[in-house]
mmCIF file as gemmi writes it, N, C-alpha and C atoms, coordinates in Angstrom:
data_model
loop_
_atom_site.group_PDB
_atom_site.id
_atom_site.type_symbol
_atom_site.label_atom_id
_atom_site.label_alt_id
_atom_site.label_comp_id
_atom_site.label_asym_id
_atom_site.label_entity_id
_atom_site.label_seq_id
_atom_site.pdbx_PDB_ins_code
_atom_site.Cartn_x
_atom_site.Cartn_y
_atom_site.Cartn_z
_atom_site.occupancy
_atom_site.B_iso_or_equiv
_atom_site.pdbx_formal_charge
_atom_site.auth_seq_id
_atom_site.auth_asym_id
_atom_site.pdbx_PDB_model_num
ATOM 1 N N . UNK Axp A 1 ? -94.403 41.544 -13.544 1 0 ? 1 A 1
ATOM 2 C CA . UNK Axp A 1 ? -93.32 41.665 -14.462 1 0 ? 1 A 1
ATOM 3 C C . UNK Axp A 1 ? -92.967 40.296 -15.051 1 0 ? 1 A 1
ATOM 4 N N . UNK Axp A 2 ? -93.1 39.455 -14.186 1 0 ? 2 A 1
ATOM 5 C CA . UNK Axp A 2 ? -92.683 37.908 -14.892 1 0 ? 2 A 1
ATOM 6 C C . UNK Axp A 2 ? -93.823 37.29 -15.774 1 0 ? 2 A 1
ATOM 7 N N . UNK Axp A 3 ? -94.616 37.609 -15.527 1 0 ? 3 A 1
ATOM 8 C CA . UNK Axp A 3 ? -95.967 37.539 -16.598 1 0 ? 3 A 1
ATOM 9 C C . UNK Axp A 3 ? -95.816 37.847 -17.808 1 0 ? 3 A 1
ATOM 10 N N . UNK Axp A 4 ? -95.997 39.292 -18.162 1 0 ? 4 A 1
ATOM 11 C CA . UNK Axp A 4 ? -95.17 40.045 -18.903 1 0 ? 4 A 1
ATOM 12 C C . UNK Axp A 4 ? -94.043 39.261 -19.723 1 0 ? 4 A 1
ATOM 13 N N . UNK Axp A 5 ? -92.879 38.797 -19.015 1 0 ? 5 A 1
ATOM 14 C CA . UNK Axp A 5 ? -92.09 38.246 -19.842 1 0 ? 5 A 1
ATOM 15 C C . UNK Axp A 5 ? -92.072 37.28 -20.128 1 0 ? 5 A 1
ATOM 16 N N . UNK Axp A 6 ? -92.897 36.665 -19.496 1 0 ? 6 A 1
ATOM 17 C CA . UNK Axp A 6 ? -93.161 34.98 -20.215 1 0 ? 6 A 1
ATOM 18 C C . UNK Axp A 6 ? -94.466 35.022 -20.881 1 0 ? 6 A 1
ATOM 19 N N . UNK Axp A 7 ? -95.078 35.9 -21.11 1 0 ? 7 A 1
ATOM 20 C CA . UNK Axp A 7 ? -96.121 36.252 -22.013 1 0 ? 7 A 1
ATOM 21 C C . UNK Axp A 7 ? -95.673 36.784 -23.827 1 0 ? 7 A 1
ATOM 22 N N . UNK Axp A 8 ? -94.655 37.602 -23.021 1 0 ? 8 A 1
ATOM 23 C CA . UNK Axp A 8 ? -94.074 38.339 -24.425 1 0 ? 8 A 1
ATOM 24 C C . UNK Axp A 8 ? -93.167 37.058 -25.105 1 0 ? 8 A 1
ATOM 25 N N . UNK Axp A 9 ? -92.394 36.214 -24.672 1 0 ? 9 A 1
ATOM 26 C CA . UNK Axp A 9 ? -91.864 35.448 -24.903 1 0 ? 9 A 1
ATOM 27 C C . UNK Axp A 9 ? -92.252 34.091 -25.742 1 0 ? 9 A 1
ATOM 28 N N . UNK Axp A 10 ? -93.692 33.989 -24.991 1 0 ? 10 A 1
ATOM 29 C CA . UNK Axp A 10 ? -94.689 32.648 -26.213 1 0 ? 10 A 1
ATOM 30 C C . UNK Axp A 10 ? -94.852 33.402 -27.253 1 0 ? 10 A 1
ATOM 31 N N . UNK Axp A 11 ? -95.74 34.693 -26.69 1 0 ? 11 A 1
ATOM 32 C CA . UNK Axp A 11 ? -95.872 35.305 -28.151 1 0 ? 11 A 1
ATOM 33 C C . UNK Axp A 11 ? -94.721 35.505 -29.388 1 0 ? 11 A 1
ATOM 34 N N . UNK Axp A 12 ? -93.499 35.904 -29.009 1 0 ? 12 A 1
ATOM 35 C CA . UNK Axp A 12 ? -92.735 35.802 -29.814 1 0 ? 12 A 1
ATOM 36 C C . UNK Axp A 12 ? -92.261 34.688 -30.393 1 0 ? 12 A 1
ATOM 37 N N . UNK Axp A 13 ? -92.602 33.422 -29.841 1 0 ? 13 A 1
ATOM 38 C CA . UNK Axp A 13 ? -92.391 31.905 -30.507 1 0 ? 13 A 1
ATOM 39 C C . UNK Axp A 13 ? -90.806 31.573 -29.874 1 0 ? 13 A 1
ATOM 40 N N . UNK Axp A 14 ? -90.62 32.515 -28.972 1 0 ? 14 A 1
ATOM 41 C CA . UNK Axp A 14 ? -89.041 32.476 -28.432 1 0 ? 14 A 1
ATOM 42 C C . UNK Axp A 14 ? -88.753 31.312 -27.62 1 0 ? 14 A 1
ATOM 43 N N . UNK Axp A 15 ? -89.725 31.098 -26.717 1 0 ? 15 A 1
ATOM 44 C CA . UNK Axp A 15 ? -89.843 29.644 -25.763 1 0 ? 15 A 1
ATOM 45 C C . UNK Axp A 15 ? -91.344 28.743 -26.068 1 0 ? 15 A 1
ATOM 46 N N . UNK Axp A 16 ? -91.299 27.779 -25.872 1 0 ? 16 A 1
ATOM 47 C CA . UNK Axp A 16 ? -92.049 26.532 -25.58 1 0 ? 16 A 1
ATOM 48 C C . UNK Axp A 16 ? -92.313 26.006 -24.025 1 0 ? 16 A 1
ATOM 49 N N . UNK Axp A 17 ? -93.342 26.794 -23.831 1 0 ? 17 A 1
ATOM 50 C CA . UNK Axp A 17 ? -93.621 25.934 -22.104 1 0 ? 17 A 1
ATOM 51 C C . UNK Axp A 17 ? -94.051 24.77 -22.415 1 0 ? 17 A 1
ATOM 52 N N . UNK Axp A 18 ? -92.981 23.947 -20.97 1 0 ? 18 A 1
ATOM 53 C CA . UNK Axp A 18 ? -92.947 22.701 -20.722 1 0 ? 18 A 1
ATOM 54 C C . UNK Axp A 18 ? -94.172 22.001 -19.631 1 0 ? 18 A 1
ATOM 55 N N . UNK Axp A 19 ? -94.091 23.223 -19.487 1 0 ? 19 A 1
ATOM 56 C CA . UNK Axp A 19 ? -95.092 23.549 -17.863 1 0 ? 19 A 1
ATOM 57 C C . UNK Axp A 19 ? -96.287 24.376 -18.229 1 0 ? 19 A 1
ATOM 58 N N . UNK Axp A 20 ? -96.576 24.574 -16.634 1 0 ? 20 A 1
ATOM 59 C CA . UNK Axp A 20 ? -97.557 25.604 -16.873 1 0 ? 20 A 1
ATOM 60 C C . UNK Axp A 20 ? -97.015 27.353 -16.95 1 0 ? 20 A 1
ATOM 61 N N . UNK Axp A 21 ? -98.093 27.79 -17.158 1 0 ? 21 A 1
ATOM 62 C CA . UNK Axp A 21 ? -97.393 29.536 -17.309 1 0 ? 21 A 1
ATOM 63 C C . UNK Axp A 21 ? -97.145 30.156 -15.817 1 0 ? 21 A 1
ATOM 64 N N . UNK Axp A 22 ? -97.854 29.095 -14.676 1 0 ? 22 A 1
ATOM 65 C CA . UNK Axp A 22 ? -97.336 30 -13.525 1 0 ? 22 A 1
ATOM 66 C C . UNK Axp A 22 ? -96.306 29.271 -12.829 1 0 ? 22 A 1
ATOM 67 N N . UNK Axp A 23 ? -95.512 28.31 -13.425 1 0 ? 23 A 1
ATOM 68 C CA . UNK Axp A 23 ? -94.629 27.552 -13.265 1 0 ? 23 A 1
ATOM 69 C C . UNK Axp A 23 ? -93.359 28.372 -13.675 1 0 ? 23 A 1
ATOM 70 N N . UNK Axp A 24 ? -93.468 28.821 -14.997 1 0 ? 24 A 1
ATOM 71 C CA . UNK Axp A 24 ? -92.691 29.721 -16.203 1 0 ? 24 A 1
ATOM 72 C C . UNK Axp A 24 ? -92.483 30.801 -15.202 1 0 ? 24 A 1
ATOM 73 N N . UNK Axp A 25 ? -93.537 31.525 -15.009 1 0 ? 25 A 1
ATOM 74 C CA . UNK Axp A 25 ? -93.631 32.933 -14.263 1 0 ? 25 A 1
ATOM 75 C C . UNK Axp A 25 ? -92.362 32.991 -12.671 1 0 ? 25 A 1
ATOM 76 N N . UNK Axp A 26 ? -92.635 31.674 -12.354 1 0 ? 26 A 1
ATOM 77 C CA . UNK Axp A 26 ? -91.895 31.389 -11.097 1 0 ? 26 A 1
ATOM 78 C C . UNK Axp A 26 ? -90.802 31.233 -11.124 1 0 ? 26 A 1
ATOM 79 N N . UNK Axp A 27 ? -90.211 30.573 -12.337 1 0 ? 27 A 1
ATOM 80 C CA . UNK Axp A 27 ? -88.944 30.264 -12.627 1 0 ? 27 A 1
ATOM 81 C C . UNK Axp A 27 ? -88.297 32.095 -13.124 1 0 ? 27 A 1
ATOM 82 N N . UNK Axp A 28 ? -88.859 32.9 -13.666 1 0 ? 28 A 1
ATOM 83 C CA . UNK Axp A 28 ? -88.193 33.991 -13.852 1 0 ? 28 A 1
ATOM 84 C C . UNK Axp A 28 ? -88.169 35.126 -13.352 1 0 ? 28 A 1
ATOM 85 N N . UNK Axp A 29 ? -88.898 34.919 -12.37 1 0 ? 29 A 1
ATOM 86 C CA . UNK Axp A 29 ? -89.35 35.948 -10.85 1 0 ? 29 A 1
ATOM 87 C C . UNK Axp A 29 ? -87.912 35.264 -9.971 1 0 ? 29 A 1
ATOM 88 N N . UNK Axp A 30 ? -87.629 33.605 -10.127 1 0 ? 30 A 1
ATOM 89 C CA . UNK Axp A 30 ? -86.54 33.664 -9.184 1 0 ? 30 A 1
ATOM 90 C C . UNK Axp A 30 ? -85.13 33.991 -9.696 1 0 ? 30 A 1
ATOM 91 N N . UNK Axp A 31 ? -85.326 33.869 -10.939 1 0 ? 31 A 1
ATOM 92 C CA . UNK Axp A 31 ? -83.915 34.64 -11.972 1 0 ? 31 A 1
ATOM 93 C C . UNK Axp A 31 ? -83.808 35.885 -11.275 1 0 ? 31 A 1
ATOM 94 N N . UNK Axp A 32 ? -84.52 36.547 -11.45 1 0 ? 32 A 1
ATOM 95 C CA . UNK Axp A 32 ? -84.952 38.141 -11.663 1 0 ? 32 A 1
ATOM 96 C C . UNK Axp A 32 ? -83.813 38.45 -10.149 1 0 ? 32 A 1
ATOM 97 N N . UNK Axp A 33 ? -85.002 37.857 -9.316 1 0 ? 33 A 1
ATOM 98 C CA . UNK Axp A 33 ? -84.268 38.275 -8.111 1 0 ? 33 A 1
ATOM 99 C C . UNK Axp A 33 ? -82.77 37.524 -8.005 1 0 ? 33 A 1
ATOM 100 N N . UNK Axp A 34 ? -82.051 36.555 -8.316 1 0 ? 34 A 1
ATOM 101 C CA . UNK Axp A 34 ? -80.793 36.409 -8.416 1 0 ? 34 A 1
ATOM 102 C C . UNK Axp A 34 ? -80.145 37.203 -8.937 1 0 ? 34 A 1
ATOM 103 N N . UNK Axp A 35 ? -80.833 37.838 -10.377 1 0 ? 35 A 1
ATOM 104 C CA . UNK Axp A 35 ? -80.15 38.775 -10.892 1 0 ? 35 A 1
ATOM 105 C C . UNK Axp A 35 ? -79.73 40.177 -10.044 1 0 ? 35 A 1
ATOM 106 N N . UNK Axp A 36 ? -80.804 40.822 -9.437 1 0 ? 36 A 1
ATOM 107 C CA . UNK Axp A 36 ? -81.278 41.869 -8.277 1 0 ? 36 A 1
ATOM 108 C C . UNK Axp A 36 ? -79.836 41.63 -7.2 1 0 ? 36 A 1
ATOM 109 N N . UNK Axp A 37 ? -79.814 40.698 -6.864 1 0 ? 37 A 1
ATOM 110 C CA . UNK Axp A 37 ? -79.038 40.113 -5.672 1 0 ? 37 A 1
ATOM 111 C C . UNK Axp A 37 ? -77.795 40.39 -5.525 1 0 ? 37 A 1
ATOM 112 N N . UNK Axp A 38 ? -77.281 39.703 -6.723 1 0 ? 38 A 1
ATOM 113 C CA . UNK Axp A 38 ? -75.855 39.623 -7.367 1 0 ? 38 A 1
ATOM 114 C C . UNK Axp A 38 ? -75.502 41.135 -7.888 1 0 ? 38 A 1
ATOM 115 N N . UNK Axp A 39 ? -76.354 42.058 -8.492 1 0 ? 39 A 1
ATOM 116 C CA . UNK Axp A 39 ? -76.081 43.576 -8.413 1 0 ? 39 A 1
ATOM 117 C C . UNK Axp A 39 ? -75.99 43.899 -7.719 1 0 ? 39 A 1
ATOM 118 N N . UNK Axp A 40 ? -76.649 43.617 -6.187 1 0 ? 40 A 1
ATOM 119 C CA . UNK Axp A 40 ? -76.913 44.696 -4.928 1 0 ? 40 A 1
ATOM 120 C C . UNK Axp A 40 ? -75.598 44.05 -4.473 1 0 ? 40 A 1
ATOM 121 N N . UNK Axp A 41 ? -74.957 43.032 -4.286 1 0 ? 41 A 1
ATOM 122 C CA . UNK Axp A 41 ? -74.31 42.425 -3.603 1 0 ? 41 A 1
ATOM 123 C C . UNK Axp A 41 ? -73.016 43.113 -4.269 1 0 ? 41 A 1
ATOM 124 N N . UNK Axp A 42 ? -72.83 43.065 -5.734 1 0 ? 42 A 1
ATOM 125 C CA . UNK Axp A 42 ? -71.556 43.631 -6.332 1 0 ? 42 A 1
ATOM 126 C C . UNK Axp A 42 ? -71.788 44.92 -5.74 1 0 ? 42 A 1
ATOM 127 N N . UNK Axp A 43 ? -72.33 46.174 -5.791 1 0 ? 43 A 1
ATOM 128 C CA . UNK Axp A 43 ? -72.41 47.418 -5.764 1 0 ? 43 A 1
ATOM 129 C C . UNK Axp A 43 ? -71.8 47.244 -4.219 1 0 ? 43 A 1
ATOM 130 N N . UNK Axp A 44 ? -72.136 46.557 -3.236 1 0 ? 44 A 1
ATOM 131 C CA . UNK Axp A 44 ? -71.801 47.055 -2.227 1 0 ? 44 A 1
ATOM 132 C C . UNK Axp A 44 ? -70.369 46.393 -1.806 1 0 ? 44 A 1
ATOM 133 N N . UNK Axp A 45 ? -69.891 45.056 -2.432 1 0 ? 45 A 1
ATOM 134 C CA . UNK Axp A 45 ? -68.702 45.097 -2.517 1 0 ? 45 A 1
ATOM 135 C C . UNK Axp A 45 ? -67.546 46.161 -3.009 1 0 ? 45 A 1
ATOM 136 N N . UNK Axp A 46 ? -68.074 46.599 -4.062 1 0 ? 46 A 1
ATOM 137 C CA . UNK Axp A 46 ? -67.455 47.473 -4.878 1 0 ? 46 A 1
ATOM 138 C C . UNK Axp A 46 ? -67.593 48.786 -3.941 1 0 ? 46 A 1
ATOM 139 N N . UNK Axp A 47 ? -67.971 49.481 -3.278 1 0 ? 47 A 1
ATOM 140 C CA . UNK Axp A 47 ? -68.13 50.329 -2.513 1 0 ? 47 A 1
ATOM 141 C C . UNK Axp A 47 ? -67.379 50.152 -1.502 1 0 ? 47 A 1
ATOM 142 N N . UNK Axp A 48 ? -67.492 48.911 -0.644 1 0 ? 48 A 1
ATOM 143 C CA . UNK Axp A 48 ? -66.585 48.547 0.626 1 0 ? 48 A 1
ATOM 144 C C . UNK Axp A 48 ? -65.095 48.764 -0.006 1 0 ? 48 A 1
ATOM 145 N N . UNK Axp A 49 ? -64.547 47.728 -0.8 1 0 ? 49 A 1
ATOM 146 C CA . UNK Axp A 49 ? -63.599 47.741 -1.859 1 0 ? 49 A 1
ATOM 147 C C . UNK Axp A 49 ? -62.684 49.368 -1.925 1 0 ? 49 A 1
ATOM 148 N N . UNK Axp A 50 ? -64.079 50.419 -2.534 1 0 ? 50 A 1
ATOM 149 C CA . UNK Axp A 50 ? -63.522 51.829 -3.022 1 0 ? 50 A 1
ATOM 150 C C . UNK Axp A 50 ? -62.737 52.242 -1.588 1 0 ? 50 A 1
ATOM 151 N N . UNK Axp A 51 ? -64.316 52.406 -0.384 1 0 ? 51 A 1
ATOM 152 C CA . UNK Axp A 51 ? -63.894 52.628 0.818 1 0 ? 51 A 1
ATOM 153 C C . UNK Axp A 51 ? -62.169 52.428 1.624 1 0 ? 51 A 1
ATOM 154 N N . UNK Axp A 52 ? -61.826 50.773 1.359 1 0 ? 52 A 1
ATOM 155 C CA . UNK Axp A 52 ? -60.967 50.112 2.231 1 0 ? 52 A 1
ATOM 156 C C . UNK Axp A 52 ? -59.967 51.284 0.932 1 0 ? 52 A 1
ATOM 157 N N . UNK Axp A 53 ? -59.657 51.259 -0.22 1 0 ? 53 A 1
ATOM 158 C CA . UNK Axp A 53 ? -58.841 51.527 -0.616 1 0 ? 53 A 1
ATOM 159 C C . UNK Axp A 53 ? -58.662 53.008 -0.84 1 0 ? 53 A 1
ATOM 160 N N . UNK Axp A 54 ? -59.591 53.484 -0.35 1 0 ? 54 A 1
ATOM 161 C CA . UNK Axp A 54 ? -59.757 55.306 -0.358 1 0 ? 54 A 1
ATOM 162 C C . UNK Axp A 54 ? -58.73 55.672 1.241 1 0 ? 54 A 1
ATOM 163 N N . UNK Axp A 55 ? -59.149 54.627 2.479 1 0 ? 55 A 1
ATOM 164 C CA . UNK Axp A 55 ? -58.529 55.098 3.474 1 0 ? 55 A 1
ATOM 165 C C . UNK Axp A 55 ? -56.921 54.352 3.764 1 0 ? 55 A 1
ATOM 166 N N . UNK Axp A 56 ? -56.707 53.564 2.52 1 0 ? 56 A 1
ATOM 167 C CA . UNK Axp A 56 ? -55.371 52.996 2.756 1 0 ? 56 A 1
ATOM 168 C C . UNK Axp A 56 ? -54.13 54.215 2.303 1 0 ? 56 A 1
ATOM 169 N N . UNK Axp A 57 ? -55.171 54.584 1.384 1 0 ? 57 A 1
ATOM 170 C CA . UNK Axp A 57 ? -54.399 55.782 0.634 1 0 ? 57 A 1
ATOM 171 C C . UNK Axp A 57 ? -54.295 56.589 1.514 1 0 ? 57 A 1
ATOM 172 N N . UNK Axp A 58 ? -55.17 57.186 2.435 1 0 ? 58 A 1
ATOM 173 C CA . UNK Axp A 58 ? -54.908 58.347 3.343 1 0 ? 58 A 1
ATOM 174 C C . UNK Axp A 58 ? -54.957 59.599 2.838 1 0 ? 58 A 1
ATOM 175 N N . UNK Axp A 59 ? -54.185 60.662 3.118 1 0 ? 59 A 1
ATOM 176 C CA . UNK Axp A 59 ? -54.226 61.881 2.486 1 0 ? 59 A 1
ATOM 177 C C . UNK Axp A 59 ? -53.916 61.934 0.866 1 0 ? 59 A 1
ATOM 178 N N . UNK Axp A 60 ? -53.196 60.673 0.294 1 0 ? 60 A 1
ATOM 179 C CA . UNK Axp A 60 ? -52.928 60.529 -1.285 1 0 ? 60 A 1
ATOM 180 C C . UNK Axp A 60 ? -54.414 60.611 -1.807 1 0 ? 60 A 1
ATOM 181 N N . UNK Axp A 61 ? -55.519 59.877 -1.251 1 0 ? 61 A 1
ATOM 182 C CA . UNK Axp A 61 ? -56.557 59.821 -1.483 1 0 ? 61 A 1
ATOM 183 C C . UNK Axp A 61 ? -57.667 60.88 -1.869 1 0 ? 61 A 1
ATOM 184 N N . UNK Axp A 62 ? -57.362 62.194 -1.302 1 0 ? 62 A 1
ATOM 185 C CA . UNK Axp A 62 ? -57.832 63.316 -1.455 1 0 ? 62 A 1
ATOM 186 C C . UNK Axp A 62 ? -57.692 63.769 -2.869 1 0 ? 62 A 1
ATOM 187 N N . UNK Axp A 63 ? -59.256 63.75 -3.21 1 0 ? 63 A 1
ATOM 188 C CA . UNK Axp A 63 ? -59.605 64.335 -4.386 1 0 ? 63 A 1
ATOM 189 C C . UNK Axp A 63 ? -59.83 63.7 -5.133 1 0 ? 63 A 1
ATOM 190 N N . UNK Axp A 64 ? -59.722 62.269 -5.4 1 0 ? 64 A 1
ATOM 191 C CA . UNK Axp A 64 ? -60.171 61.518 -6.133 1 0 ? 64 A 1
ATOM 192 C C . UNK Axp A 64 ? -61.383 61.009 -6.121 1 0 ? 64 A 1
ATOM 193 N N . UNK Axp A 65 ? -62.102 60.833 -7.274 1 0 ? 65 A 1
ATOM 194 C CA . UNK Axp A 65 ? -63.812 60.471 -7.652 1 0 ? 65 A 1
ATOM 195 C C . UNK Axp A 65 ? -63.868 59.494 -7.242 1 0 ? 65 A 1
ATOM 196 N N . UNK Axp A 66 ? -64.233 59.327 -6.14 1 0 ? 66 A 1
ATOM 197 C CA . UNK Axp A 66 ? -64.898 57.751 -5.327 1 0 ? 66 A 1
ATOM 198 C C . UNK Axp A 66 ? -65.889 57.228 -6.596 1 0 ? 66 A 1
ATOM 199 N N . UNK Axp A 67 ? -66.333 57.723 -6.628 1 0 ? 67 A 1
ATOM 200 C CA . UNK Axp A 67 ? -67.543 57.233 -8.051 1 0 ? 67 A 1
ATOM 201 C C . UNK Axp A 67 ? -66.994 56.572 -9.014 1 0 ? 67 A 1
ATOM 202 N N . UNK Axp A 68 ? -65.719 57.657 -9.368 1 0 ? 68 A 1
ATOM 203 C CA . UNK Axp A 68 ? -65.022 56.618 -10.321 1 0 ? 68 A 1
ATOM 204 C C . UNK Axp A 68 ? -64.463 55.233 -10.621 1 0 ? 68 A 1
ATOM 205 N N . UNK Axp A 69 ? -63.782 55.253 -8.506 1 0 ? 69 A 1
ATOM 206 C CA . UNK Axp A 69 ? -63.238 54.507 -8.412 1 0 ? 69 A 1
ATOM 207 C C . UNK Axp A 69 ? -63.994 53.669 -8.101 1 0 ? 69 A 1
ATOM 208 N N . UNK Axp A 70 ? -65.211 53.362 -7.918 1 0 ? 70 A 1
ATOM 209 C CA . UNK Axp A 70 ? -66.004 52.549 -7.744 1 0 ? 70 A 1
ATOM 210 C C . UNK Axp A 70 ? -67.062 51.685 -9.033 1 0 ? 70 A 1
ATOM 211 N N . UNK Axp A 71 ? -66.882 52.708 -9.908 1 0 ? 71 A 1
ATOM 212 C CA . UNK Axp A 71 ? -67.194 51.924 -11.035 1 0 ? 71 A 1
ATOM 213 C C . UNK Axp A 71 ? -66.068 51.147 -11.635 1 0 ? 71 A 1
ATOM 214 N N . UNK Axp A 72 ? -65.042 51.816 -11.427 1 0 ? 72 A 1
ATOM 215 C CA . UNK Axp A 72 ? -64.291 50.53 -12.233 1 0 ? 72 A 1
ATOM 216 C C . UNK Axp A 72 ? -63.683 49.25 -11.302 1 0 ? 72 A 1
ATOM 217 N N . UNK Axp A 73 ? -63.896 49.065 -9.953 1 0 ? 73 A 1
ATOM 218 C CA . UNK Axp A 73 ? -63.772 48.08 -8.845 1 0 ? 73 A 1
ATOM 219 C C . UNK Axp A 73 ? -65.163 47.103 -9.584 1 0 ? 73 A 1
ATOM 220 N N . UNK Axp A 74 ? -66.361 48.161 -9.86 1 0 ? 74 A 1
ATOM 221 C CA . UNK Axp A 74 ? -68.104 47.129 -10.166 1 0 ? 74 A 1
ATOM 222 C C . UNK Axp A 74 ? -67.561 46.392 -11.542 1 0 ? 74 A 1
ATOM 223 N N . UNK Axp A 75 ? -66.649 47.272 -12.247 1 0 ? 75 A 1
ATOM 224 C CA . UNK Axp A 75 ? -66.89 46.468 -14.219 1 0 ? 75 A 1
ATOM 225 C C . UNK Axp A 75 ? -65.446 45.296 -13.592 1 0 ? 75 A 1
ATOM 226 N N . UNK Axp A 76 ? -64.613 45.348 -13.107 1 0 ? 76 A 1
ATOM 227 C CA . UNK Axp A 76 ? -63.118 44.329 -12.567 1 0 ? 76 A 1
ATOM 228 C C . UNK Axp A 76 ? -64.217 43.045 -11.725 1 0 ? 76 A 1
ATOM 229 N N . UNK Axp A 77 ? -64.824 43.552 -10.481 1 0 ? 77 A 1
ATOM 230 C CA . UNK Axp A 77 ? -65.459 42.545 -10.105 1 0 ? 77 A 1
ATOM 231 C C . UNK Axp A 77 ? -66.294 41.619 -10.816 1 0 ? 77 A 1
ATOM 232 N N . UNK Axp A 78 ? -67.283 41.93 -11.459 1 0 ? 78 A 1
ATOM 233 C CA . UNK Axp A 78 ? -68.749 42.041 -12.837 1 0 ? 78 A 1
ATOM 234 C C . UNK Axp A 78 ? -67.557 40.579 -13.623 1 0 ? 78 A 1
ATOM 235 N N . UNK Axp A 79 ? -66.696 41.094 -14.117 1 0 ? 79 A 1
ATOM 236 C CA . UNK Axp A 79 ? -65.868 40.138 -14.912 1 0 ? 79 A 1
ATOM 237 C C . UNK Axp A 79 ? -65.058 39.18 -14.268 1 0 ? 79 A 1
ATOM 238 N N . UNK Axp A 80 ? -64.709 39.339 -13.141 1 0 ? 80 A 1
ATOM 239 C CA . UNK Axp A 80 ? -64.29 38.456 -12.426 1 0 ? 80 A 1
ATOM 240 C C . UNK Axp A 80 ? -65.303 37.302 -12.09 1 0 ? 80 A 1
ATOM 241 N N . UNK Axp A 81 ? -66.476 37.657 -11.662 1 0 ? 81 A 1
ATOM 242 C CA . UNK Axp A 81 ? -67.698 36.449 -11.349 1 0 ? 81 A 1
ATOM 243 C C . UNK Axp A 81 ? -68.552 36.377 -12.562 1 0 ? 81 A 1
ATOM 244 N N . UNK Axp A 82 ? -68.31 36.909 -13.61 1 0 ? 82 A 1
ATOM 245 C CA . UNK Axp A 82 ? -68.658 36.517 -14.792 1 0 ? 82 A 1
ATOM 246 C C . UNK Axp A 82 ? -70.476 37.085 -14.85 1 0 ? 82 A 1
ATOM 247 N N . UNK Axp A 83 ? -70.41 38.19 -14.692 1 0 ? 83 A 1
ATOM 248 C CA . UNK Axp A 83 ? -71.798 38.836 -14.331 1 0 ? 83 A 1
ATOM 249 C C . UNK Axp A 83 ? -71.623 39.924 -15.296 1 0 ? 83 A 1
ATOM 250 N N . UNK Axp A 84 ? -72.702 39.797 -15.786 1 0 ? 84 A 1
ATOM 251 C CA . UNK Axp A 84 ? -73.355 40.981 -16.799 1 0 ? 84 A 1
ATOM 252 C C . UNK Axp A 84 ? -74.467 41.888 -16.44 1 0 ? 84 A 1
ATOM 253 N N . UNK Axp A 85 ? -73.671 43.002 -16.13 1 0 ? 85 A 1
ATOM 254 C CA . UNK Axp A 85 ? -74.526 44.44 -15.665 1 0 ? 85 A 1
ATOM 255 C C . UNK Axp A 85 ? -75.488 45.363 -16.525 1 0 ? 85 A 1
């Protein structure tokens, strides 16, 4: 996949390697996975988050879309650490 995008990327005249291409490749394989990271890491904050605040509520809590409430804990967090989903 990082091939791919640093392939598509000369071709498009979008970047100028400074380096070599498996230098390039390396540098956006370790993006990639920061990127990966920082999603998996929000999602499961945002879940713990829904959780702690689903059982604070207690029986008020009943019936409400955990899903829901968990996407909008992911887009509050996402903007808080300045992360684009």
């Amino acid at each position: 996949m990082a091939r791919a995008i640093v392939d598509e990327l000369v071709r498009a005249d979008a970047i100028e390697l400074a380096s070599s291409h498996e230098a390039a490749q390396t540098a956006v394989l370790a993006e990639l996975e920061t990127y990966f990271q920082a999603a998996s890491d929000l999602e499961r904050d945002a879940e713990r988050m829904a959780d702690q605040h689903l059982k604070a509520m207690g029986r008020d809590g009943l019936g409400l879309d955990r899903r829901l409430i968990v996407q909008r804990i992911k887009e509050k967090l996402a903007e808080e650490r300045g992360f684009s989903a």
